[in-house]
Backbone as JSON Lines, residues from 0, in Angstrom:
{"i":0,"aa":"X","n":[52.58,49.28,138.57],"ca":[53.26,48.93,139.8],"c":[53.64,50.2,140.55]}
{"i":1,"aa":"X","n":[54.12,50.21,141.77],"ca":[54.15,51.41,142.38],"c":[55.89,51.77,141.91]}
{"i":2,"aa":"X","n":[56.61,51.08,141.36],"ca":[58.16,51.98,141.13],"c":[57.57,51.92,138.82]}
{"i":3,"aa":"X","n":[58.59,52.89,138.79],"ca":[58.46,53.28,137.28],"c":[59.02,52.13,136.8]}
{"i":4,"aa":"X","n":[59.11,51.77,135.41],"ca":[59.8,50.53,134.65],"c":[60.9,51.34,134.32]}
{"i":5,"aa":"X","n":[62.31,51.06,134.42],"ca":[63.15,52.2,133.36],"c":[63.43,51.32,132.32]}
{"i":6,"aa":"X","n":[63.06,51.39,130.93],"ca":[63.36,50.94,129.66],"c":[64.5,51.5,128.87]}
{"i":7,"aa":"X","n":[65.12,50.53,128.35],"ca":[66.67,51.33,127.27],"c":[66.64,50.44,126.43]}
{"i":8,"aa":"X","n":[66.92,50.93,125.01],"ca":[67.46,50.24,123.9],"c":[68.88,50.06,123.85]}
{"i":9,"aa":"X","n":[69.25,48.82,123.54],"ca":[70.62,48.42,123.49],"c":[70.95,47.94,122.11]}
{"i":10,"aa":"X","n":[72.09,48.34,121.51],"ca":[72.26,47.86,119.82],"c":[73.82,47.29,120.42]}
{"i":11,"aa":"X","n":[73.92,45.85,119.58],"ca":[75.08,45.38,119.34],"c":[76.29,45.84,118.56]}
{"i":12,"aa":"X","n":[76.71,46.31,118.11],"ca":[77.19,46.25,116.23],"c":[78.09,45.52,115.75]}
{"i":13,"aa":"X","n":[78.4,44.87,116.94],"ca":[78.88,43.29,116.23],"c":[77.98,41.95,116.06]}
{"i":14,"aa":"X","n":[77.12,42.19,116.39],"ca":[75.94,41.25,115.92],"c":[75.33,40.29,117.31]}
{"i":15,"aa":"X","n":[76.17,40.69,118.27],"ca":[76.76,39.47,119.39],"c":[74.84,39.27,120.16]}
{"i":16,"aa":"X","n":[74.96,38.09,120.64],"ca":[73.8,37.68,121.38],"c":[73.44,37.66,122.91]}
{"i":17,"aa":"X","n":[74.72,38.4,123.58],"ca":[74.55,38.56,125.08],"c":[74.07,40.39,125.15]}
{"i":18,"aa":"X","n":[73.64,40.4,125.7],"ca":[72.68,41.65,125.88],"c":[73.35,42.01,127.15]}
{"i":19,"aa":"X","n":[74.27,41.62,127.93],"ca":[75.01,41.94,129.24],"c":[76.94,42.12,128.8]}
{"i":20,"aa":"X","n":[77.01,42.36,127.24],"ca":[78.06,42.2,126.58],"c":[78.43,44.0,126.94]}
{"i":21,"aa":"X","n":[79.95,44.14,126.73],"ca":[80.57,45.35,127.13],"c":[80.36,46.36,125.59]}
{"i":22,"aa":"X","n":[80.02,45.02,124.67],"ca":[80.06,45.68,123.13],"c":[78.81,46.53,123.29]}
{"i":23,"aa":"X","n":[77.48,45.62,124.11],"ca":[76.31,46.57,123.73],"c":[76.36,48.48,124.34]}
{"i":24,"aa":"X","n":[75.84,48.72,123.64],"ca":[75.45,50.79,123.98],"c":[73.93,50.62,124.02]}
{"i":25,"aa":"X","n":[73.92,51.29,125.58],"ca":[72.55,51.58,125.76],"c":[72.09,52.56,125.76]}
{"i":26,"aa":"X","n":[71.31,52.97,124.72],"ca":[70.21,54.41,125.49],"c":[69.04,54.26,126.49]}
{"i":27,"aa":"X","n":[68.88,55.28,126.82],"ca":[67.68,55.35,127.9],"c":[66.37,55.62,127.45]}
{"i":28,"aa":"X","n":[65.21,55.46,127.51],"ca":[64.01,54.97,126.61],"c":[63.97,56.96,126.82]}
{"i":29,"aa":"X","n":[63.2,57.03,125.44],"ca":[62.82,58.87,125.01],"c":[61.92,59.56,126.21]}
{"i":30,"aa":"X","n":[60.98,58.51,126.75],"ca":[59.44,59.09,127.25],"c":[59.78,58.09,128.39]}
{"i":31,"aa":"X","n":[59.61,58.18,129.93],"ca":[59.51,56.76,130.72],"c":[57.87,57.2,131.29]}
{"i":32,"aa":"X","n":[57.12,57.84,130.92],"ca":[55.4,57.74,131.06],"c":[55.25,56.47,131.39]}
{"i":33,"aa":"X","n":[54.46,56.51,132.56],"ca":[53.43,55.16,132.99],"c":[52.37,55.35,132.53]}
{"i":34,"aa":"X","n":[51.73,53.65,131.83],"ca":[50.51,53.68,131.57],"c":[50.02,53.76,130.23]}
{"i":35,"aa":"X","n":[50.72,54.35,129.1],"ca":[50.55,54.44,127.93],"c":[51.91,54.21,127.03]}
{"i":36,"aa":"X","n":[51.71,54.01,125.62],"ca":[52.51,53.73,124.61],"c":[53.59,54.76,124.18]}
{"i":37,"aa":"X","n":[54.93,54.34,124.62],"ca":[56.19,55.17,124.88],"c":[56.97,54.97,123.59]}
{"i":38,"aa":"X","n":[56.57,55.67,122.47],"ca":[57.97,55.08,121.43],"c":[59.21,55.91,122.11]}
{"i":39,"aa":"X","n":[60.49,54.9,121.68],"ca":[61.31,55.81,121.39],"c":[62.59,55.85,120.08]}
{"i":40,"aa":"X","n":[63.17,56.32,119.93],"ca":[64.37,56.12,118.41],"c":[65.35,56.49,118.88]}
{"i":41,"aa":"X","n":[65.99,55.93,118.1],"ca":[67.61,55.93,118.0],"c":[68.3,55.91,116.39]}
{"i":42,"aa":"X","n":[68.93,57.36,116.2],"ca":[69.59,56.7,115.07],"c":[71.21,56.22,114.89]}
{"i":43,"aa":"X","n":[71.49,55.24,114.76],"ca":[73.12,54.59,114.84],"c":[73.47,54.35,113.25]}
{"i":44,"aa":"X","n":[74.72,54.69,113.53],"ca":[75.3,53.89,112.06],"c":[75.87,52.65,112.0]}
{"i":45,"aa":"X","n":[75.77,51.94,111.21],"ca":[76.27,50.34,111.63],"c":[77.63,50.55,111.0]}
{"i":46,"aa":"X","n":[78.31,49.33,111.42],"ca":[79.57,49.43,111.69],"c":[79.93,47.8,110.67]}
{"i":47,"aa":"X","n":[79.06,47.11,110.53],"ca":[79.46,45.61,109.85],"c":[77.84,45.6,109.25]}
{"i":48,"aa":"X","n":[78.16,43.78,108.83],"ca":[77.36,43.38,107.78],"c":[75.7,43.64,108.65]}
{"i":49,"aa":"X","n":[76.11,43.16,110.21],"ca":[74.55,43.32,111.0],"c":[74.92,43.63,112.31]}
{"i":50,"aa":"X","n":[73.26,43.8,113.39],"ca":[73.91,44.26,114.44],"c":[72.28,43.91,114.89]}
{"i":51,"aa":"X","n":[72.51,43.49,116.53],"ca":[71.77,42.88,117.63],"c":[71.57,44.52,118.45]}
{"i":52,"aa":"X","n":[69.26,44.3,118.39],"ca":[68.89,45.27,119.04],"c":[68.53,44.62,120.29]}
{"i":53,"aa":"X","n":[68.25,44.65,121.62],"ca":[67.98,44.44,122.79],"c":[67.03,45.32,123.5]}
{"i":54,"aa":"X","n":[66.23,45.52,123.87],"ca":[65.16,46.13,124.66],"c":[64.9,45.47,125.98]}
{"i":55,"aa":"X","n":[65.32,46.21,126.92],"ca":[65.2,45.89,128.62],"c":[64.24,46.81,129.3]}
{"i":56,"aa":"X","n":[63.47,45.98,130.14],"ca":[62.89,47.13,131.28],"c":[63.28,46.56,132.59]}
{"i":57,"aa":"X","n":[63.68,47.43,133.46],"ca":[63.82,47.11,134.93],"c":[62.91,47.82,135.77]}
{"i":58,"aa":"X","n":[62.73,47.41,137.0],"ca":[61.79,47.57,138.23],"c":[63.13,47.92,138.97]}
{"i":59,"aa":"X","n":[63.12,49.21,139.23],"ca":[63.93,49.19,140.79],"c":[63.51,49.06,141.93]}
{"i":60,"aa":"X","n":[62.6,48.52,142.11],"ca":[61.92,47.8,143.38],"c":[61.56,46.67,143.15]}
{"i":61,"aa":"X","n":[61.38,45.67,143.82],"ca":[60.7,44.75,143.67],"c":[59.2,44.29,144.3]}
{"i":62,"aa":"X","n":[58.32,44.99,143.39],"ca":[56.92,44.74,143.33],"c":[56.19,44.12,142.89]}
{"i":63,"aa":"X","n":[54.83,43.89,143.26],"ca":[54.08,43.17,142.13],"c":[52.87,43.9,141.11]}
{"i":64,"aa":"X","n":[52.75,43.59,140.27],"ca":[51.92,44.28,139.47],"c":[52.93,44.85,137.88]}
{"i":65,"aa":"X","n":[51.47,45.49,137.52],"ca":[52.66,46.52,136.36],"c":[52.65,44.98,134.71]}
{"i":66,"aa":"X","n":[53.2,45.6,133.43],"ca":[53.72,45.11,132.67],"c":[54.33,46.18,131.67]}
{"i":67,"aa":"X","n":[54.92,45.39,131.0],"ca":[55.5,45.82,130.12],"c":[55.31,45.2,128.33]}
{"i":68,"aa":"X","n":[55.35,45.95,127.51],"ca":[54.55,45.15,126.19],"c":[55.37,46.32,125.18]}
{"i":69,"aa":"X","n":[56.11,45.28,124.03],"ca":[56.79,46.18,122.91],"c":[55.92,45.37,121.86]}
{"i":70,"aa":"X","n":[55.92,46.34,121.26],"ca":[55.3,46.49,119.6],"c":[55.94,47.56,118.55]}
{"i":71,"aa":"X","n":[55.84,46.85,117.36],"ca":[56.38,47.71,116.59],"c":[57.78,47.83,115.94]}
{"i":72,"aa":"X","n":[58.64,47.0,115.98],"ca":[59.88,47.72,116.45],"c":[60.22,47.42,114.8]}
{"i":73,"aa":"X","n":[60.93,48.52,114.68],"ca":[61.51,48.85,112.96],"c":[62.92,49.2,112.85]}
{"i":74,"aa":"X","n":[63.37,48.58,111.79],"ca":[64.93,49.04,111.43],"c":[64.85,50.19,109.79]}
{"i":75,"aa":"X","n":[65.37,51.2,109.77],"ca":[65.0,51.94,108.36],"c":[66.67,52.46,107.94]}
{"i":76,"aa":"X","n":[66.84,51.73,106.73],"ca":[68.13,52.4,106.1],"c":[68.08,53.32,105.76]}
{"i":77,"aa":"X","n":[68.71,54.37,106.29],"ca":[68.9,55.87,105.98],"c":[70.06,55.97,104.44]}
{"i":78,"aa":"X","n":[70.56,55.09,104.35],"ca":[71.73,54.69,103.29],"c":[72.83,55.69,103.36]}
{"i":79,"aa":"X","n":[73.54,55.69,102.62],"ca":[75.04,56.1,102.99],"c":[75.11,57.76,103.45]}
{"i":80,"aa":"X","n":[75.97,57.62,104.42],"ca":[76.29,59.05,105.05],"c":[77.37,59.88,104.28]}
């Protein structure tokens, strides 16, 4: 599309299911490259038994064209700090 996608990972750590919640923390995606496969990471420490990841992309324009496609996505216990 002609504007960039901006992508961010959002983690809950209360587990919660609104993704527009004041609990979620967002980062801003590592790489925002058009056109090819953007990982990015985050490492958090959890805070309870579980916790809600969220992945958003926005258009700050409104165009047509463009997508967006996640794959992959992994959780890895680093175990106690």
């Amino acid at each position: 599309s002609i504007s960039a996608v901006q992508m961010a990972l959002g983690v809950d750590f209360s587990g919660g299911t609104d993704w527009t919640a004041p609990s979620v923390q967002w980062f801003a995606w590592d790489n925002p490259a058009e056109d090819t496969w953007n990982p990015t990471e985050e490492t958090v420490t959890a805070t309870g038994e579980q916790f809600t990841i969220f992945i958003k992309g926005f258009h700050p324009q409104a165009d047509q064209g463009g997508k967006t496609v996640i794959d992959n996505v992994s959780v890895t216990d680093l175990g106690p700090e």
